[in-house]
C-alpha positions as CSV (number, residue, x, y, z in Angstrom):
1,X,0.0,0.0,0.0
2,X,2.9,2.5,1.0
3,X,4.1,1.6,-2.6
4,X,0.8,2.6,-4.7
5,X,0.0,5.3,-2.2
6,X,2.9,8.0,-3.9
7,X,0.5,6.9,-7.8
8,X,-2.7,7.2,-6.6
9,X,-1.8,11.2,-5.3
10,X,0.1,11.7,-8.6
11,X,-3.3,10.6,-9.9
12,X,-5.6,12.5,-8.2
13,X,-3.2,15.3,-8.0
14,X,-3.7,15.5,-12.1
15,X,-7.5,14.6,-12.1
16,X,-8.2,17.8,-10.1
17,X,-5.9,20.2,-11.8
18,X,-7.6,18.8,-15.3
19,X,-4.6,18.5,-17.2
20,X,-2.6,15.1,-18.0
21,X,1.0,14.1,-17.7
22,X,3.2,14.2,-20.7
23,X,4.6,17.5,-22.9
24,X,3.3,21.1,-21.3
25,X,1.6,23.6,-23.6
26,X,4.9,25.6,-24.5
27,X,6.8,22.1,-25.3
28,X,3.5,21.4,-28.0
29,X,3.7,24.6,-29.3
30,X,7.6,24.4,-29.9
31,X,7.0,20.8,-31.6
32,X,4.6,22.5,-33.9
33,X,6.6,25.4,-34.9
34,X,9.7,23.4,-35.6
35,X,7.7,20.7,-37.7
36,X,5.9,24.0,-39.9
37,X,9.7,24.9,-40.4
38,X,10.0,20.9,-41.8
39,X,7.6,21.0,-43.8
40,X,7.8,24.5,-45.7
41,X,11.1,23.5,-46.6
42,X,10.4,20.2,-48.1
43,X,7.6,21.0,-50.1
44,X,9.4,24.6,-50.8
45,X,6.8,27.0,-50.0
46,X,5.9,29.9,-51.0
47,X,4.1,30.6,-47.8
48,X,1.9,29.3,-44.6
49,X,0.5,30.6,-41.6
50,X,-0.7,28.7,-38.1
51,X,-2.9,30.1,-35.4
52,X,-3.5,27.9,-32.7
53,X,-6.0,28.6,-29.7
54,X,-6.2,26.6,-26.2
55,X,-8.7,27.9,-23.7
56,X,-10.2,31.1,-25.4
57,X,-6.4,32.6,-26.1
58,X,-4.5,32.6,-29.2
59,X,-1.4,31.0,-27.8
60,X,0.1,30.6,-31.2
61,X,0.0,33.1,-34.0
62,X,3.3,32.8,-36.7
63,X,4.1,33.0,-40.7
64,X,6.4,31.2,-42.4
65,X,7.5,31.7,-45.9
66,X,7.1,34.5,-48.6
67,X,3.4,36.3,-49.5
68,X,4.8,35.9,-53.5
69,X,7.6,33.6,-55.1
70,X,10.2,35.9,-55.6
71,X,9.5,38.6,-53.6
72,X,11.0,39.1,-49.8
73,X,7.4,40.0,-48.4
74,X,7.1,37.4,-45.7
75,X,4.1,36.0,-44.8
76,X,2.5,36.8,-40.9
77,X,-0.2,36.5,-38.3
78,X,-1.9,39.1,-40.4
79,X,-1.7,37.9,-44.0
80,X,-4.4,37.1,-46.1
81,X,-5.1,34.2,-47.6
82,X,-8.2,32.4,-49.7
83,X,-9.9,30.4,-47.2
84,X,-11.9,29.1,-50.0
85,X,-14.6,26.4,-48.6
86,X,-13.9,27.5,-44.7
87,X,-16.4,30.0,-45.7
88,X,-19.5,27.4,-45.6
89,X,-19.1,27.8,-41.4
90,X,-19.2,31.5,-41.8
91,X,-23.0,30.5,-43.9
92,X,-24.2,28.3,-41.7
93,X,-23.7,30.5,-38.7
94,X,-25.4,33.1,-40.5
95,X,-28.1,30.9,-40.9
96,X,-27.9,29.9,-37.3
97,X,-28.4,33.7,-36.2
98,X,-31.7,34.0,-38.3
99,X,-33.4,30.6,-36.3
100,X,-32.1,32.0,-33.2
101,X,-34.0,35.3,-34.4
102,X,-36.9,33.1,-35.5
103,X,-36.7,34.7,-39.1
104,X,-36.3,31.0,-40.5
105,X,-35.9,27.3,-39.3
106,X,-33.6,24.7,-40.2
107,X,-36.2,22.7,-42.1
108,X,-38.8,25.4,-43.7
109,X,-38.8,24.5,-47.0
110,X,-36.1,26.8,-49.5
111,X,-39.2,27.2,-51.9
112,X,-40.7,29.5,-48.9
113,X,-37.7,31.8,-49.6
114,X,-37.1,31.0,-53.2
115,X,-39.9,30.0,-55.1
116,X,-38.1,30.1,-58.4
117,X,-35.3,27.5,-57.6
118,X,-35.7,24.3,-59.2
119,X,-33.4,21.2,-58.7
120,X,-33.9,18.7,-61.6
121,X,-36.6,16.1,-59.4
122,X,-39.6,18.6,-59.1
123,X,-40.6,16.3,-55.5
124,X,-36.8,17.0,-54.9
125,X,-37.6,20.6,-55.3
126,X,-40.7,20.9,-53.4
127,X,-38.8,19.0,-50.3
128,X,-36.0,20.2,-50.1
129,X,-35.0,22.1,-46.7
130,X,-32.5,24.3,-45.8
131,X,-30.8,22.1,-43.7
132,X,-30.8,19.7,-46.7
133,X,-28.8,22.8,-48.5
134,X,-25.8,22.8,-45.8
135,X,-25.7,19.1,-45.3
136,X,-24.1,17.7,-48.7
137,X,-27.2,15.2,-49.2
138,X,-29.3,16.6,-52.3
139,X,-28.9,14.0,-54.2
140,X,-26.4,15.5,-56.7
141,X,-22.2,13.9,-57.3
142,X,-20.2,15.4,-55.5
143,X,-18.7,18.9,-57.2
144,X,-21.6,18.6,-59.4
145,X,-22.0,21.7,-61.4
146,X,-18.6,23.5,-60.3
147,X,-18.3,24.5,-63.6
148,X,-21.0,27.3,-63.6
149,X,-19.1,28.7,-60.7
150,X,-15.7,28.6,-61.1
151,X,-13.8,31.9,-62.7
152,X,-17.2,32.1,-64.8
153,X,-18.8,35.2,-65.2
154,X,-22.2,34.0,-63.8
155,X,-23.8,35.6,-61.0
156,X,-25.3,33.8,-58.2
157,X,-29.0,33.9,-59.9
158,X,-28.2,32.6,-63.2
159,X,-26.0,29.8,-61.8
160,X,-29.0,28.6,-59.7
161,X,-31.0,29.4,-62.6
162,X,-28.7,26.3,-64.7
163,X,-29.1,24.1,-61.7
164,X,-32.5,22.7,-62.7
165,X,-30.3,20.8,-65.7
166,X,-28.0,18.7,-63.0
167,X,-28.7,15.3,-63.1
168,X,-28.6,13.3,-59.6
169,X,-26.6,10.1,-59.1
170,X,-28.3,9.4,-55.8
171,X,-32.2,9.8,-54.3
172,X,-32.6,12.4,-52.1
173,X,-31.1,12.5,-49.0
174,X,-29.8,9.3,-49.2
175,X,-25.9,9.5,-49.9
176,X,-23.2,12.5,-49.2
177,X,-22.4,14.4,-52.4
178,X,-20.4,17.7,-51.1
179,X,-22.1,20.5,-53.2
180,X,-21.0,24.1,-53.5
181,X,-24.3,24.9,-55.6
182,X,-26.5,24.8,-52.7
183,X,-24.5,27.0,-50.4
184,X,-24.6,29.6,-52.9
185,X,-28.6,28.3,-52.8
186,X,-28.0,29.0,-48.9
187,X,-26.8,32.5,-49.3
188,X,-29.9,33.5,-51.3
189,X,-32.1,32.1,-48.5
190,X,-30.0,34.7,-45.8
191,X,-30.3,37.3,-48.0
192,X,-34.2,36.7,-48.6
193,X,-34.6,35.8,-44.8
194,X,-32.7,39.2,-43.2
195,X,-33.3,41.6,-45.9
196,X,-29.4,42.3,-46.3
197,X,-26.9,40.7,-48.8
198,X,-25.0,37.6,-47.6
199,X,-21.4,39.7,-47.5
200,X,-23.3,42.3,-45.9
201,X,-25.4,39.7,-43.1
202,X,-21.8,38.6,-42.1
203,X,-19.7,41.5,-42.1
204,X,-22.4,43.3,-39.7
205,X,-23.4,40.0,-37.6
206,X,-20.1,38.0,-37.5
207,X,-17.1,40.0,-38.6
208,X,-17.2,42.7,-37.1
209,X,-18.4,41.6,-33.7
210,X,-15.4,39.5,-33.8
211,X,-13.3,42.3,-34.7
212,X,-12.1,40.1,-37.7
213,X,-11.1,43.7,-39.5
214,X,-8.7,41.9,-42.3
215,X,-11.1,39.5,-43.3
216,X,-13.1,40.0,-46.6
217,X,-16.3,38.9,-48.9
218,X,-14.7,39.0,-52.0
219,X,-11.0,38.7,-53.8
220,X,-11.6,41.9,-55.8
221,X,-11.3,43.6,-51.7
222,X,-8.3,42.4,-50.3
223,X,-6.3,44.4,-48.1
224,X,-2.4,45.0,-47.9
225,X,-0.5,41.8,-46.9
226,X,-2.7,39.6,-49.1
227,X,-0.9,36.3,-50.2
228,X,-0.7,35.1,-53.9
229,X,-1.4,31.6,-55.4
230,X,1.0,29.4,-56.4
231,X,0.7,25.7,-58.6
232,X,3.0,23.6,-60.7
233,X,0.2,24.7,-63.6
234,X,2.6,24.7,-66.8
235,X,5.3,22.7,-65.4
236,X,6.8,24.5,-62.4
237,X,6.1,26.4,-59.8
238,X,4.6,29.6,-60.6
239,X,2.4,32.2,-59.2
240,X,-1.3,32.3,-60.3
241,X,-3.8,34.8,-60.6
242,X,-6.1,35.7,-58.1
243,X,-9.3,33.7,-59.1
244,X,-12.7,35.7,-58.6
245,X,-15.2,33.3,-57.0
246,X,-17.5,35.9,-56.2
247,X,-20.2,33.7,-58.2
248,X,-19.8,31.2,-54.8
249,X,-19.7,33.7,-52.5
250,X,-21.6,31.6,-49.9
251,X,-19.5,28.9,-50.7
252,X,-15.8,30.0,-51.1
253,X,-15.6,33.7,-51.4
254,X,-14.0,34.6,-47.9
255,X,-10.2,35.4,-47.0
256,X,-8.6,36.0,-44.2
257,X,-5.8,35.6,-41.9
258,X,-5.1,33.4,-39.0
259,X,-5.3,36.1,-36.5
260,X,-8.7,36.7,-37.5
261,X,-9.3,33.7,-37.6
262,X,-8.2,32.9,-34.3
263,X,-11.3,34.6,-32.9
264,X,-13.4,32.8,-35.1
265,X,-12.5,29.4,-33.7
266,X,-12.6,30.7,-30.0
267,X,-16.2,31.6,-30.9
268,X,-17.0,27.6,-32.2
269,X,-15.1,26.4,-29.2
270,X,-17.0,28.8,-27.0
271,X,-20.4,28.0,-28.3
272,X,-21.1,31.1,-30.3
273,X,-19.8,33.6,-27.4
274,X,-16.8,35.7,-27.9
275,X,-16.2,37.7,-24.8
276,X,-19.4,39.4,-23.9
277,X,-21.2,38.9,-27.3
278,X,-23.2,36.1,-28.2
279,X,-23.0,36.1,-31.8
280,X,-25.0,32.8,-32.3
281,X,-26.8,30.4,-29.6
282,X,-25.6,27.6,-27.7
283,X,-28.3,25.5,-29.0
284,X,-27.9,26.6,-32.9
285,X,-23.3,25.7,-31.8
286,X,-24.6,22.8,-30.9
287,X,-26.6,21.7,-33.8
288,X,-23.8,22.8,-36.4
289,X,-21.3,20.3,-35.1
290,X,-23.8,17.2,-34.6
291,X,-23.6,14.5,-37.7
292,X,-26.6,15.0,-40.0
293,X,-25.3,12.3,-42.2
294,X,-23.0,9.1,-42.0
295,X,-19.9,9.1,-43.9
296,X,-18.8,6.0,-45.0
297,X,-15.0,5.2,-43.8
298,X,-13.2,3.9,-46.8
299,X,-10.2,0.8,-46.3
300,X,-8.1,3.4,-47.3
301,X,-9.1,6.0,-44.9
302,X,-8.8,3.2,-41.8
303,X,-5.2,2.7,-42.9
304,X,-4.4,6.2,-42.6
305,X,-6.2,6.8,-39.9
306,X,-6.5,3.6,-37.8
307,X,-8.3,5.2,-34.9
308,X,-10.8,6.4,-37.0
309,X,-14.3,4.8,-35.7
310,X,-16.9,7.1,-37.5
311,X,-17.4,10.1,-39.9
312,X,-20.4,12.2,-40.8
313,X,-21.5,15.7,-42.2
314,X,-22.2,18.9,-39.7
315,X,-23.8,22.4,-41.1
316,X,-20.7,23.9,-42.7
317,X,-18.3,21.3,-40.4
318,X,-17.4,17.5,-41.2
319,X,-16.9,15.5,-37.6
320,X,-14.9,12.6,-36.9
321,X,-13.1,11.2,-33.9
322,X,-9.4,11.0,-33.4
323,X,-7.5,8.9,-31.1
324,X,-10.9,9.3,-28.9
325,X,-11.3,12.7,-29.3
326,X,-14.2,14.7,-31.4
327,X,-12.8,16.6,-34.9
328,X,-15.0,19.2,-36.0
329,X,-13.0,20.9,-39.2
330,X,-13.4,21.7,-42.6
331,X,-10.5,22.3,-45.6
332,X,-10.6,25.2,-48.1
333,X,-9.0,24.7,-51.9
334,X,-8.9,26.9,-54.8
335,X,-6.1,27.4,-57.2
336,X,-3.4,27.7,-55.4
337,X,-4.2,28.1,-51.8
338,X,-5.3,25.2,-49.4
339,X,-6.4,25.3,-46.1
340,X,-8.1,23.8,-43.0
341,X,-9.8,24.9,-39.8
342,X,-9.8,22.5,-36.9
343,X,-11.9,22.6,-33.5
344,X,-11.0,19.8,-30.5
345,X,-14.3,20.9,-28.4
346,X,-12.5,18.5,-25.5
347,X,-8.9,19.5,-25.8
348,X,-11.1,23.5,-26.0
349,X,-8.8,24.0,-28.9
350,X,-8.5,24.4,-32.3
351,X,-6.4,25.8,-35.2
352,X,-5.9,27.1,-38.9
353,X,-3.6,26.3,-41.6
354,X,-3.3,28.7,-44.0
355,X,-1.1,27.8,-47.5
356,X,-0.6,29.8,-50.8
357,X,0.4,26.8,-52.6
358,X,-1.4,23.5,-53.7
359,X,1.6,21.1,-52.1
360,X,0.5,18.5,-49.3
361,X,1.9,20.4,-46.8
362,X,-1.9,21.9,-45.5
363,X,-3.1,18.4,-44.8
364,X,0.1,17.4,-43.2
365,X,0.3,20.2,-40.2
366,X,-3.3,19.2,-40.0
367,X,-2.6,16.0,-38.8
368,X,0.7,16.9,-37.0
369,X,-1.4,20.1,-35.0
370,X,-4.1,17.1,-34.4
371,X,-2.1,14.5,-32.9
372,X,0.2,17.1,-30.5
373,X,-3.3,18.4,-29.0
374,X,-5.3,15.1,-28.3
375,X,-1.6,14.0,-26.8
376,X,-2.1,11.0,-30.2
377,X,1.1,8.7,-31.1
378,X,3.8,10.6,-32.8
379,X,3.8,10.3,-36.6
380,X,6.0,11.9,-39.1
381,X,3.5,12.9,-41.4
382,X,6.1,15.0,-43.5
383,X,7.7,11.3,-44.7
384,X,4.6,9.6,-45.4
385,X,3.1,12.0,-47.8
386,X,6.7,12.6,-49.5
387,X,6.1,9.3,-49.7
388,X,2.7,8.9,-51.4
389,X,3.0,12.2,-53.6
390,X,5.8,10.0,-55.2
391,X,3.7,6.8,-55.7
392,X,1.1,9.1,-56.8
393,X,3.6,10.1,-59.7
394,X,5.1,7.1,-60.4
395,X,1.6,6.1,-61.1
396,X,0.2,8.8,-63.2
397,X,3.7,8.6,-65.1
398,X,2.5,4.9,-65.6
399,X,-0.8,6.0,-67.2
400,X,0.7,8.4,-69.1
401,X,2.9,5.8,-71.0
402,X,0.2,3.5,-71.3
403,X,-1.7,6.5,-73.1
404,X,0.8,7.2,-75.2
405,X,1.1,3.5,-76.4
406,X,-2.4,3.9,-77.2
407,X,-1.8,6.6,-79.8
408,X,-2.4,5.7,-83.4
409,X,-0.2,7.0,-85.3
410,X,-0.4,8.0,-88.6
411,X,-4.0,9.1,-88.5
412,X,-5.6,12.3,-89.7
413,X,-8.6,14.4,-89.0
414,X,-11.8,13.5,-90.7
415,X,-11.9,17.1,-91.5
416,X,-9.9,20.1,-92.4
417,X,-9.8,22.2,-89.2
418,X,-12.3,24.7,-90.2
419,X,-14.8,21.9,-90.7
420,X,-14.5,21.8,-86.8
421,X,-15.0,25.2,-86.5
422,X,-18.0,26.5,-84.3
423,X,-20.1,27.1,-81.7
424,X,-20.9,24.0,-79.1
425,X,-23.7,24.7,-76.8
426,X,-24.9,22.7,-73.3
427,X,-28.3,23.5,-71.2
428,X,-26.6,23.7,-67.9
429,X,-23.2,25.4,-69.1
430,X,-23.8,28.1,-72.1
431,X,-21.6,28.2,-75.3
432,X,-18.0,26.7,-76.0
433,X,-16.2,28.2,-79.1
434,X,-13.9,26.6,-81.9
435,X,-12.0,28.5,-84.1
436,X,-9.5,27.9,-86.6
437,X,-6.7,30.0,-86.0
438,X,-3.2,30.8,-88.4
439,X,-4.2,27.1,-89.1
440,X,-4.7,25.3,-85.9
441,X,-7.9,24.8,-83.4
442,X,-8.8,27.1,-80.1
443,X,-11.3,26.1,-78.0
444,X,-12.8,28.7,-75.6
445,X,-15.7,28.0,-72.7
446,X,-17.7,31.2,-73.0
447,X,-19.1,32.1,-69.2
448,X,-15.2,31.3,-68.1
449,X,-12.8,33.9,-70.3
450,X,-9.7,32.4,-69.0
451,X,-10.2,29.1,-70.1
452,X,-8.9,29.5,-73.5
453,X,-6.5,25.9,-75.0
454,X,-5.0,25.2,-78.1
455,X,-5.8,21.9,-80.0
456,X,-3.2,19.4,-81.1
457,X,-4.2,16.7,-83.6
458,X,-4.0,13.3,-81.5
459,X,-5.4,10.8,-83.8
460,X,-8.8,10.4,-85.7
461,X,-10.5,13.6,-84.3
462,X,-9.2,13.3,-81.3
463,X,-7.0,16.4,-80.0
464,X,-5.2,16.8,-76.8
465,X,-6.1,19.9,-75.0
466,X,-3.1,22.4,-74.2
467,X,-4.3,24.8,-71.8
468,X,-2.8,28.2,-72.1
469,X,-1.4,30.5,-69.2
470,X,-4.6,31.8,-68.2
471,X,-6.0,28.7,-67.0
472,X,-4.8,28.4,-63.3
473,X,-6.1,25.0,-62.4
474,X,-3.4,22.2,-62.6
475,X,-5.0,19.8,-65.0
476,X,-2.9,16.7,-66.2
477,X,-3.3,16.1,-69.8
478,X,-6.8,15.9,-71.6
479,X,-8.5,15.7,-74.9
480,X,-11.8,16.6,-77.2
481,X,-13.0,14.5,-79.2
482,X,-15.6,15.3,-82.3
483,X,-18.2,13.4,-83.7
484,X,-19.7,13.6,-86.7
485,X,-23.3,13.0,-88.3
486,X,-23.9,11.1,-91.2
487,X,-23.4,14.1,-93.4
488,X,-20.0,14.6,-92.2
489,X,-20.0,17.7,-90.2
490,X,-19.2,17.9,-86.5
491,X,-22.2,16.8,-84.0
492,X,-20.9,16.8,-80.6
493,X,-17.9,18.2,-79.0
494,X,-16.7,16.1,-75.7
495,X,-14.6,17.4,-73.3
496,X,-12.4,14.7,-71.7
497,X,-10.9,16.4,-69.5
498,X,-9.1,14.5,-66.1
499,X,-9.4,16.0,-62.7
500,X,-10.4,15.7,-59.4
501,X,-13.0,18.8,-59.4
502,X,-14.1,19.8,-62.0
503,X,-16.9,17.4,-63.9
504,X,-16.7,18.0,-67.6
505,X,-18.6,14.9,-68.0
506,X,-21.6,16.8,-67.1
507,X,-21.7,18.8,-70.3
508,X,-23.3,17.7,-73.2
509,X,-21.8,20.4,-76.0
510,X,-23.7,20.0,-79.0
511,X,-23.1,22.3,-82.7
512,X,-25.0,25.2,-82.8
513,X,-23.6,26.8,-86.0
């Protein structure tokens, strides 16, 4: 007894003060900071920022890297960076504030507040709820109809005016299918509900209440110290233009910086308080992290993430557990800046990763910040995804060989190029252009002025695609192919096109002229 006396105190001793044995705050902190410095180096910027909080304080706020290759500008506390998809939180809690308000409820029906939207189901339609917006389960493949958004010149209303043309690939509500359409559906319900428009609603509700003063609706209103993009688009690492998603605005169209953002998770960990304000209920906190629907864990995700024991869909948050411990996050992504946001309601902390490049680097302090602050196994992340990002190109290399064997050479177009000439028009999308050229093809998507390619004859009338400069996205290589009627003359114009987010497949480009 005299020996197990001394273990039980010890034990006791750390129940009551709340805390557990092992590295102090300061020691995690340090582990992080020195495993960001790692990791920028290895994957070679250009830049990153961390904020971490732990009991309603910022306790770590740091930069690492450059704002633009090239330039010395370094990146800080205070930079700005595209948190692309980490704006769906700052929606749903917009949403939130109108239930508490009693303006709208989770599941009125979005035809009370939009009686012109149509989905392509008319029973879809006159079900559908606004929860069912902010909860990924519509029906519809995930990224389905991206393209109406993306760098297009469509506003908000005519890209939900195109909607009615997607096709599901599920019933309603019966599988996940992550969907940036009906968050840009959800911000026309905030702006029909309050009277306001959606940037306005959260710059006057959320922003500044939180004093997030850097933050901003829209890339065309960034302030000074505002990070550039940066992809291996056109062979090596480059810096991008800034892409306009205003047409997403409810979906993607917020930047900011980890200080700001700092406040923002101390407000999710504190249940919608931040200091003296309650900027959104306990109850309507509580709802936005529970699981609306299951996620299916994949055999690939388990051996990754062994601990893993279930997944599911929040409003604007995904939740999982980790090594016993409840993840409530999200990840942003748009050319050329990644990102995450990450709340451990147990640990009461949370962070942001901020990154202006499109390297793995994001996902692995995600999982490095993760494991120091639920106290997990140590894991050298850093190695294992240097690891997989080169089995990921041995393989693609693989394909890519294989697709050139396939190549028939030899072969020439049915037609001379100006038989291919002309305008190609889909429901859902609008009009894509080809034009002969000082002798060669350029295709050119209409709603989306950057994305402009030159055509190289592959075989039959087959062409691989060679995107020009202006097209920021990273796409591997790709192809049209034409068909032809029985008269000879060009019919259809497809658009295969590899990638992992963008679903040319879903037009269906037939001649106009």
């Amino acid at each position: 007894m005299r020996i197990l006396k001394p273990f039980v105190l010890l034990f006791l001793l750390t129940f009551l003060a709340g805390s557990s044995p092992g590295q102090s705050l300061d020691e995690k902190l340090a582990e992080i900071d020195a495993y960001a410095k790692t990791v920028i180096d290895t994957w070679k910027g250009p830049g990153m920022a961390i904020a971490v909080v732990k009991d309603d304080k910022a306790v770590f706020q740091k930069g690492y890297g450059v704002l633009k290759l090239g330039e010395p500008a370094a990146v800080n506390e205070n930079t700005v960076f595209a948190i692309a998809s980490n704006s769906k939180a700052f929606t749903t809690a917009a949403l939130a504030i109108l239930v508490d308000e009693k303006k709208l409820n989770w599941d009125d029906k979005v035809s009370k507040f939009l009686p012109d939207f149509q989905m392509y189901d008319a029973w879809v339609t006159s079900e559908l709820t606004v929860r069912d917006l902010v909860t990924h389960r519509v029906g519809l493949d995930t990224f389905s109809g991206d393209l109406l958004w993306y760098e297009t010149t469509y506003s908000p209303d005519e890209i939900l005016k195109r909607l009615r043309y997607l096709k599901p690939v599920s019933s309603f509500r019966s599988r996940y299918g992550y969907q940036n359409l009906m968050f840009i559906a959800a911000g026309k319900v905030i702006e029909k509900a309050s009277g306001m428009t959606w940037c306005g609603f959260v710059t006057e509700r959320i922003l500044k209440p939180l004093e997030m003063n850097r933050t901003t609706c829209s890339v065309n209103d960034l302030p000074d110290n505002a990070a550039w993009p940066h992809n291996e688009s056109g062979g090596k690492l480059r810096v991008l233009h800034r892409g306009n998603v205003d047409g997403s605005y409810a979906a993607a169209a917020l930047n900011s910086s980890v200080a700001d953002l700092s406040k923002w998770v101390r407000t999710q960990l504190n249940r919608g308080k931040f200091g003296d304000k309650q900027i959104f209920s306990e109850q309507q906190a509580w709802a936005m992290h529970q699981p609306w629907l299951a996620q299916q864990i994949s055999p690939q995700t388990l051996r990754n993430y062994p601990t893993r024991q279930f997944a599911g869909v929040g409003m604007g948050w995904f939740v999982f557990n980790h090594h016993g411990k409840k993840i409530v996050n999200h990840s942003g992504g748009l050319d050329g800046m990644l990102s995450f946001t990450v709340l451990i309601p147990e640990e009461n902390a949370g962070f942001v990763v901020l990154t202006n490049n499109e390297s793995p680097s994001y996902s692995i302090m995600m999982n490095k910040i993760m494991d120091v602050m639920t106290g997990a196994p140590k894991r050298d992340w850093n190695e294992e995804l240097k690891t997989r990002t080169a089995a990921a190109k041995k393989t693609a290399d693989e394909a890519r060989a294989k697709e050139d064997a396939a190549r028939v050479i030899g072969t020439k177009p049915s037609l001379v190029m100006s038989g291919y000439a002309g305008t190609y028009g889909d429901r859902l999308y609008g009009d894509v252009t080809v034009a002969e050229e000082n002798g060669k093809l350029v295709l050119r998507f209409g709603p989306s002025p950057n994305f402009v390619a030159d055509l190289e004859h592959w075989h039959y009338d087959t062409f691989e695609i060679k995107w020009r400069p202006s097209v920021a996205y990273n796409f591997p290589r790709g192809f049209v192919v034409f068909t032809l009627d029985k008269t000879g003359k060009t019919e259809r114009l497809i658009v295969e096109q590899p990638n992992n987010d963008f679903w040319f497949y879903e037009l269906e480009l037939r001649r106009k002229n």
